[in-house]
C-alpha positions as CSV (number, residue, x, y, z in Angstrom):
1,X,59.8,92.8,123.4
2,X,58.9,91.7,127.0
3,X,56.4,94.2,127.5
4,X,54.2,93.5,124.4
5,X,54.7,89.5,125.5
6,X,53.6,90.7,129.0
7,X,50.7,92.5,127.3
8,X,50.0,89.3,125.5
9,X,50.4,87.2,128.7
10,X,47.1,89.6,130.5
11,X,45.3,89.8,127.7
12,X,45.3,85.4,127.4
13,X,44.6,85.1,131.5
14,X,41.7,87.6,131.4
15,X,40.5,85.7,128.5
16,X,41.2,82.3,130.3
17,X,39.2,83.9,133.3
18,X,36.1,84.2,131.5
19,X,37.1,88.1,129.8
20,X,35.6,88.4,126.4
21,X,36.8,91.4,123.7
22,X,36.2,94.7,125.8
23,X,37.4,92.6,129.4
24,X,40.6,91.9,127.2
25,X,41.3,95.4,126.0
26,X,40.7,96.9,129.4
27,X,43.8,94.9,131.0
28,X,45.7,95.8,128.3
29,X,45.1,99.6,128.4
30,X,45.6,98.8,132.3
31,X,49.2,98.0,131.4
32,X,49.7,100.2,128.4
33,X,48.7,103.2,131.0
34,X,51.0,102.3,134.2
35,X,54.5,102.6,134.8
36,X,55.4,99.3,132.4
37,X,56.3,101.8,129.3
38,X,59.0,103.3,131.3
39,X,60.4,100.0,132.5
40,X,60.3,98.6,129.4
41,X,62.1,101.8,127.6
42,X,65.6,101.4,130.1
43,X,67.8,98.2,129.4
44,X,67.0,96.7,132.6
45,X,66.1,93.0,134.1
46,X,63.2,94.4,135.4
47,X,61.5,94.5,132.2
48,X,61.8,90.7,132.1
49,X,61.2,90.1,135.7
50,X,57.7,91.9,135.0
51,X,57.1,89.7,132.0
52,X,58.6,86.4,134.4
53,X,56.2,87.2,137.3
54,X,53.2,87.6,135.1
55,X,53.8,84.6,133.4
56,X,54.3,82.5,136.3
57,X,50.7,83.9,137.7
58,X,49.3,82.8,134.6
59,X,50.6,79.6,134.7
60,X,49.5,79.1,138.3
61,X,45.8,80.1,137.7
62,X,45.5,77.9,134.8
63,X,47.2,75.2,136.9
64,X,44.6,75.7,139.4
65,X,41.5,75.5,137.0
66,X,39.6,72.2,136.0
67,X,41.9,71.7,132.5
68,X,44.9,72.1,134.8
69,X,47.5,69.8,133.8
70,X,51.1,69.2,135.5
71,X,52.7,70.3,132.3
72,X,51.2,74.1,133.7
73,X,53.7,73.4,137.0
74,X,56.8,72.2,134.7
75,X,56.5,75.1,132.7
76,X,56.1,77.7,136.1
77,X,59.2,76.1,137.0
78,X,61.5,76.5,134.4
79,X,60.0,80.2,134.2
80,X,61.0,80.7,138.3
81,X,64.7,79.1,137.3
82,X,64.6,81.7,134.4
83,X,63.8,84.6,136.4
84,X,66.6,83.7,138.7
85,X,69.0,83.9,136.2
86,X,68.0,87.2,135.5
87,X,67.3,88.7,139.0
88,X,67.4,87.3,142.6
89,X,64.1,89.1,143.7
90,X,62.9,86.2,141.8
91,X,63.4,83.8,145.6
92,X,60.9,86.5,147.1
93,X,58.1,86.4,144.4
94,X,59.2,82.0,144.4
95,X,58.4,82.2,148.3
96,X,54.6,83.7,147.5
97,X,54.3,81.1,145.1
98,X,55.0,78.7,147.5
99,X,52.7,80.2,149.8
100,X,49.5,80.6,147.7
101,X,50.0,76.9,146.9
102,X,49.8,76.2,150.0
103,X,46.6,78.2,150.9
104,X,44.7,77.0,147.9
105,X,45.5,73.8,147.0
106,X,48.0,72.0,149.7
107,X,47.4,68.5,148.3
108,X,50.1,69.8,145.6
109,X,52.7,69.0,147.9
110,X,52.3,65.4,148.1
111,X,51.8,64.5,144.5
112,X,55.4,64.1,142.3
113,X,54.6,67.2,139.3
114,X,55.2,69.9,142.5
115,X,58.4,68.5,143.0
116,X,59.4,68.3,139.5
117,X,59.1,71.6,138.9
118,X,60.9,72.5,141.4
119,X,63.8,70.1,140.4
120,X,63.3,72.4,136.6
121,X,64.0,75.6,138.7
122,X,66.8,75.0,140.4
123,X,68.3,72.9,137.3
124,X,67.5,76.5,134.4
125,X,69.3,78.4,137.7
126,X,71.6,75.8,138.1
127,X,74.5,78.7,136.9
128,X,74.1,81.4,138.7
129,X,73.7,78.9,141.7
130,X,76.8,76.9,141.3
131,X,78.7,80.4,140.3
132,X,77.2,81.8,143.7
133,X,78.8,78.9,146.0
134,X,81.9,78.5,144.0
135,X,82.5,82.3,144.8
136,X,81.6,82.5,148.2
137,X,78.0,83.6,147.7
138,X,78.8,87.0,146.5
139,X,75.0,87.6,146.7
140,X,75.0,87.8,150.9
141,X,77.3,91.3,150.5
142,X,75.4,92.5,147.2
143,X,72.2,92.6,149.7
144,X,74.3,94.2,152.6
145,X,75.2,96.9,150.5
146,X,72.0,97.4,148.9
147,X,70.6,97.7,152.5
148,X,73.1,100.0,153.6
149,X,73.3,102.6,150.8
150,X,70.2,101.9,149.2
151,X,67.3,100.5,151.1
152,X,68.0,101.5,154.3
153,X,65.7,104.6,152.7
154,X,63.0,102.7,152.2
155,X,59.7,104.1,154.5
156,X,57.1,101.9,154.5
157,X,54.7,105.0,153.6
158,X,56.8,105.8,150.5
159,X,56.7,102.7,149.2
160,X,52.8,102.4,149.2
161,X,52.6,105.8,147.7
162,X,55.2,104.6,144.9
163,X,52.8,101.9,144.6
164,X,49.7,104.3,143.8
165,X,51.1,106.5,141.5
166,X,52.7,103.8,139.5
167,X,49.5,102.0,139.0
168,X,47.3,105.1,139.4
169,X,45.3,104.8,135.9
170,X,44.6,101.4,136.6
171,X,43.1,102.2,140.1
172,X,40.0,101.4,139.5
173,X,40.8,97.9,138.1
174,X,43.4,96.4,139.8
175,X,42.0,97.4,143.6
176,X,38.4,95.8,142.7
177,X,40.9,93.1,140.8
178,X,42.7,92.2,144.4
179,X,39.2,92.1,146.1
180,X,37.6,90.0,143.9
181,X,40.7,87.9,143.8
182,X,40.9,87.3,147.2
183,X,37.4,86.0,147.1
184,X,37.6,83.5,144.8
185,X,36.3,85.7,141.9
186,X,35.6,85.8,138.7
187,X,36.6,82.5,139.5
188,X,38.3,80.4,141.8
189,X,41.5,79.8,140.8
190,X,41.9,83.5,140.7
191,X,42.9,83.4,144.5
192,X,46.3,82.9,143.5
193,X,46.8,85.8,142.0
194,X,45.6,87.5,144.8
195,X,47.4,85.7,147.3
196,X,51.0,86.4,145.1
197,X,50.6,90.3,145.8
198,X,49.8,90.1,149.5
199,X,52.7,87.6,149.9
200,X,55.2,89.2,147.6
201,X,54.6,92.3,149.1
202,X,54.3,91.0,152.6
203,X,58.0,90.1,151.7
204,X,58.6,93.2,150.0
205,X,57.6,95.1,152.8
206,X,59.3,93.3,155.7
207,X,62.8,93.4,153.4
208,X,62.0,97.1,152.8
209,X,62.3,96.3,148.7
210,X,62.4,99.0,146.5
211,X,59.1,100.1,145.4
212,X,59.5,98.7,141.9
213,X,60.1,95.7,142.8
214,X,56.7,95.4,143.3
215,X,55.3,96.0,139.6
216,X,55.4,92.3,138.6
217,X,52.7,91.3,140.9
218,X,49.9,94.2,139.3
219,X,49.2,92.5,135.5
220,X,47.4,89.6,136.6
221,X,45.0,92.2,138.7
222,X,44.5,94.0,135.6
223,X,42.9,90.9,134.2
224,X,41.1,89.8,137.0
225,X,39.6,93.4,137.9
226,X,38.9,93.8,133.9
227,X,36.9,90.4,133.7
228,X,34.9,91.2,137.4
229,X,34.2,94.9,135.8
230,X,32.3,92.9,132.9
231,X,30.5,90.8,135.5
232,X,29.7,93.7,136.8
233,X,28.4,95.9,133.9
234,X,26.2,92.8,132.3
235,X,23.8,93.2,135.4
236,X,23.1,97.2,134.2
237,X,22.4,97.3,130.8
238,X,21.3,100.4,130.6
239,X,24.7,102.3,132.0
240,X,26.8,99.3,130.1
241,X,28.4,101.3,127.1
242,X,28.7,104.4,128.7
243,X,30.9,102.7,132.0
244,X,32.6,100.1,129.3
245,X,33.7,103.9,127.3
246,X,35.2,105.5,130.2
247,X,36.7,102.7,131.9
248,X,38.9,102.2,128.6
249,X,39.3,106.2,128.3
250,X,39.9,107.2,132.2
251,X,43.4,105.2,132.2
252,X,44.8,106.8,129.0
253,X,43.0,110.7,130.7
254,X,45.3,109.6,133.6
255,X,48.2,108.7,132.0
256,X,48.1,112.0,129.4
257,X,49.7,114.8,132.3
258,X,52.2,111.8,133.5
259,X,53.5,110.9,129.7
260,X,56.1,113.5,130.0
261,X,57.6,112.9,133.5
262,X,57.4,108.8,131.8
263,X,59.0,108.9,129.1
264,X,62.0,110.8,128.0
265,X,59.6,113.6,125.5
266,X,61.2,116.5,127.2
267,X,64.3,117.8,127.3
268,X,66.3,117.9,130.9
269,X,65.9,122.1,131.1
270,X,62.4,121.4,130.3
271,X,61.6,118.5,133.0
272,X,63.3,120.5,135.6
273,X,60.5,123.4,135.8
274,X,58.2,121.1,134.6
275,X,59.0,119.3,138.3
276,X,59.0,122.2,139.7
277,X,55.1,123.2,139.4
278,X,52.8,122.0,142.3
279,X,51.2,118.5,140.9
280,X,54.4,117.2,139.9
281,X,55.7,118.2,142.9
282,X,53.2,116.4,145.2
283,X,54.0,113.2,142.9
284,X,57.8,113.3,143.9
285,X,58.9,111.5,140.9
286,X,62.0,112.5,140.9
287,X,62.9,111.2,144.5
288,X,65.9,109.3,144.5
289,X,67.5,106.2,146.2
290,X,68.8,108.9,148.9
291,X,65.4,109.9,149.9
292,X,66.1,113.5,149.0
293,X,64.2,115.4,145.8
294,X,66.8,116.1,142.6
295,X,65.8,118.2,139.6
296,X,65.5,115.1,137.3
297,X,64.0,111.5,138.4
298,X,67.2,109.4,138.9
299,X,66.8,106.8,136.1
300,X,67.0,110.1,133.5
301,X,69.7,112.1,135.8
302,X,72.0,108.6,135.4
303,X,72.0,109.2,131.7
304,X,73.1,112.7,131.7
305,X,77.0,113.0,131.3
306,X,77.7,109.7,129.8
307,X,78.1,111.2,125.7
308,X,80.7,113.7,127.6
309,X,82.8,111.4,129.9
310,X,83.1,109.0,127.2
311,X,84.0,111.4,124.7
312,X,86.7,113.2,127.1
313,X,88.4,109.7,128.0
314,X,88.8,109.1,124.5
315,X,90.4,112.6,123.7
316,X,92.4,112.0,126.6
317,X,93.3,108.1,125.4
318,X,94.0,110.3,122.0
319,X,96.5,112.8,123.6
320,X,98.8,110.4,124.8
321,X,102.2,108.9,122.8
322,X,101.7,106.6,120.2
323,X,104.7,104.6,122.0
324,X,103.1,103.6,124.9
325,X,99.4,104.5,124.2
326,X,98.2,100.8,124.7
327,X,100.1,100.3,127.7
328,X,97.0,102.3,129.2
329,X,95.1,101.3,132.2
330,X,91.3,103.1,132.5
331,X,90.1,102.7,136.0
332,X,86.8,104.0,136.8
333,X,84.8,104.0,140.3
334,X,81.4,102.3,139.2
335,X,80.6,100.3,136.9
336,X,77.8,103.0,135.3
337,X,81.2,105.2,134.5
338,X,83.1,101.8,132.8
339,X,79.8,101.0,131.1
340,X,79.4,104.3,129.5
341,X,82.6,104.6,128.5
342,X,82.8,101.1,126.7
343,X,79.5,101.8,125.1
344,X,79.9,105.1,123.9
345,X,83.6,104.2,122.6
346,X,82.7,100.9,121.0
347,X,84.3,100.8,117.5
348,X,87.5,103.5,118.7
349,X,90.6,101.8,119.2
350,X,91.2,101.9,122.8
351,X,91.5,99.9,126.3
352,X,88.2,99.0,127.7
353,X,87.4,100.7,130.8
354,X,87.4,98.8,134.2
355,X,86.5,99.1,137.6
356,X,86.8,97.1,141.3
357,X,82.7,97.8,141.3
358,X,80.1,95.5,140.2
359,X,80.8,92.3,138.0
360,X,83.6,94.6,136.8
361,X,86.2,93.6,139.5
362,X,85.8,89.8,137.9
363,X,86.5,91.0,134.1
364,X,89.5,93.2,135.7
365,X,92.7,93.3,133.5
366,X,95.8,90.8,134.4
367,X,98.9,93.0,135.0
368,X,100.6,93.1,131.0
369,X,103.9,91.7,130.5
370,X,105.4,95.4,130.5
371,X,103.5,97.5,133.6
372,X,101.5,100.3,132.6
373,X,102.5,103.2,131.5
374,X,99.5,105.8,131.8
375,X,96.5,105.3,134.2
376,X,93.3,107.2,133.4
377,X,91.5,107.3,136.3
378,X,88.0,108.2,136.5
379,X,85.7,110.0,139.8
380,X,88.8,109.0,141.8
381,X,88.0,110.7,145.4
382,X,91.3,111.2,147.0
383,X,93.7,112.2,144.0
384,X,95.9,114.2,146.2
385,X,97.2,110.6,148.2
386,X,98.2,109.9,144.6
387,X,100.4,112.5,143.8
388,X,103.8,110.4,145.4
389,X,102.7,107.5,143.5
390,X,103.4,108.9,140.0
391,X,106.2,110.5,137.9
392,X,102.9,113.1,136.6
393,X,99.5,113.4,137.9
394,X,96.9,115.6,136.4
395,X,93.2,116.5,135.6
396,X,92.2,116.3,132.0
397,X,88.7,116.6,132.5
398,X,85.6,116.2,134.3
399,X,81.4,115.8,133.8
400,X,80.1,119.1,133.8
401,X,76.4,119.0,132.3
402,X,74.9,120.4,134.8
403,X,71.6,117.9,135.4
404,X,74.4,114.9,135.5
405,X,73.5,112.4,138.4
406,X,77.4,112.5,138.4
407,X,78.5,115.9,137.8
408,X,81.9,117.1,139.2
409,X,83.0,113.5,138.8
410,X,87.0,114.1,137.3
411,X,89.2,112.2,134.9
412,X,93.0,112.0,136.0
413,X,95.6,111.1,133.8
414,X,98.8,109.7,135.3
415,X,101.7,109.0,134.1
416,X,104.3,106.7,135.6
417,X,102.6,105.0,138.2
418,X,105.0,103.8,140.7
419,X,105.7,99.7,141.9
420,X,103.8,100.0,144.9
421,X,101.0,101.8,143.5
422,X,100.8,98.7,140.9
423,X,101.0,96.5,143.8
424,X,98.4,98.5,145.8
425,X,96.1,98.2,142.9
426,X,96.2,94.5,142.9
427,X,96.1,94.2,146.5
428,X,93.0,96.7,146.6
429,X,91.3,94.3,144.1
430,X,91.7,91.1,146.1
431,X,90.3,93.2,148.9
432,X,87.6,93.5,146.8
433,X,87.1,90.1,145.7
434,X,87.5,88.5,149.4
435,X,84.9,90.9,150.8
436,X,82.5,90.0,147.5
437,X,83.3,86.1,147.7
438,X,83.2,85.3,151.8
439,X,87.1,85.4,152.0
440,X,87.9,82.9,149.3
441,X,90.6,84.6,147.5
């Protein structure tokens, strides 16, 4: 759904830039051909962040043309205070906004709309703001641990290339599309769109973002490097049809050997010699937030195993007494493991799965009247320090498809957990929470 409104959203600001029919269709092939059908095929908030980003351009531009109105400001705001509801990059692409107003039309800043739209965005965020300082700003160790584990594997080289091959079909559009926005062209309220990709990814850059954080700042280049391509073409009549034929075709010819590393045709056997022949090789998709090459890209290898671990926790859930089956505590180590587990459970009769990871360690169960009985414990690292704590402590099963991001990861089951382990569970969990919320609990 938020792709084909993001695809509506290019195709409206290259026809609000001057784009007739074929100027139209380009920037949406431009989008139909790029890395958006993957983003928009995983239940992510990127695939509204895209959409958010887009939008705001589009507002921006037509805020900056001679129909402007400040109604086009009101409405970027309350889409900024959406998109921080949804995802915190949204300060960094807020920041570029900020900055291309102030590059092409300062003025702004004195009049009253600018700050009313501001007011809108923080007012739609308003939750997530309020929730952040009532907690401690939980967000300050979310981005320390992002740039520990995650980003601190961030080259500057790899995230241009990640750039390239994203938006490789559209190459030929959206670099021409940055140029001629920069200048001032098709028109001159297109400099904003130009000036929200060097900013963003100034920001981007300097925070050593992950490379897809990038993607919401390439659909308004579509349209503006679609709409300069028909400026272009209109002065050579004679090679017009034949350039306006292949600049539709070439993204879709580019697109054709990358659909199956894209999208999830192929099964995992199948991908991992597919990645293992020399073009797809060079392309590296499958490079992962560790910086190292796996046998499937990381977004498909997170997948594999979930059917199985959910599964094996319920036949273990199954196997235990009917007498003190509820009393039944399933504690997993990240929040992908309780999510896949709930999911692929829903409608069975069972405990849902938990974890001190993520938002998880908020929705984590009060201890029950009578203390548990049983505690399934999922990729627990160190079961061996356990073994004292329980009356019985053993393996009932681990992931073992074999192209599992997570494979190896084991399922204990004991039974009897001690006082102090009870305690040490809580104790770890307000650990958890004062590390998370600045020391407040």
């Amino acid at each position: 759904m938020w792709g084909a409104l993001t695809i509506y959203v290019v195709v409206q600001l290259a026809r609000r830039l001057g784009g007739g029919p074929w100027a139209q269709a380009l920037a949406g092939v431009c989008y139909l051909s790029t890395a958006y059908g993957r983003v928009n095929l995983l239940f992510q908030p990127n695939a509204f962040e895209i959409f958010s980003f887009t939008l705001a351009t589009y507002l921006l531009v037509r805020h900056a043309q001679p129909a402007g109105r400040p109604r086009h400001l009101y409405a970027l705001g309350i889409v900024l205070g959406l998109g921080v509801l949804n995802k915190y990059t949204t300060f960094f692409f807020g920041a570029a906004v900020v900055g291309a107003l102030l590059l092409t039309a300062p003025r702004t800043f004195g009049r009253r709309p600018v700050w009313l739209a501001a007011g809108l965005a923080l007012l739609v965020a308003s939750p997530t703001l309020l929730w952040q300082v009532a907690h401690g700003l939980p967000f300050r160790h979310h981005m320390a641990l992002l740039h520990d584990q995650q980003l601190v594997n961030v080259t500057p080289g790899n995230f241009w290339k990640e750039q390239v091959l994203m938006n490789l079909p559209a190459l030929l559009v959206w670099v021409p599309g940055l140029w001629a926005a920069l200048r001032g062209r098709p028109a001159h309220e297109a400099r904003a769109a130009g000036l929200l990709y060097v900013g963003g990814m100034l920001i981007l850059n300097v925070l050593h973002g992950k490379a897809y954080y990038g993607l919401g700042y390439y659909p308004a280049l579509f349209a503006v490097g679609a709409v300069w391509w028909q400026a272009r073409l209109a002065a050579r009549p004679r090679l017009r049809v034949a350039l306006r034929v292949a600049l539709l075709v070439l993204p879709l010819a580019l697109l054709a050997p990358l659909l199956v590393v894209i999208y999830p045709i192929l099964q995992p056997t199948q991908m991992v010699q597919l990645n293992q022949k020399p073009f797809y090789k060079k392309l590296a998709l499958n490079r992962w937030e560790d910086g190292q090459l796996h046998p499937l890209p990381q977004d498909f290898a997170d997948m594999q195993g979930w059917h199985e671990l959910a599964d094996k926790v319920w036949l273990a859930y199954r196997a235990l007494p009917d007498s003190t089956r509820a009393r039944t505590l399933i504690k997993c180590d990240d929040y992908g493991q309780a999510g896949a587990i709930n999911y692929y459970n829903r409608g069975r009769n069972m405990p849902a799965a938990t974890s001190f990871n993520g938002s998880y360690l908020h929705w984590f169960p009060a201890p029950p009247p009578r203390p548990w009985r049983h505690l399934l414990l999922v990729g627990e690292g160190h079961p061996s320090e356990l073994v004292p704590y329980f009356e019985h402590l053993e393996k009932v099963g681990e992931i073992t498809n074999p192209y599992a991001r997570e494979r190896g990861e084991t399922i204990y089951l004991g039974t009897g957990p001690s006082p102090a382990l009870l305690a040490r569970v809580q104790a770890e969990r307000q650990q958890e929470l004062a590390a998370w919320e600045g020391g407040l609990n």
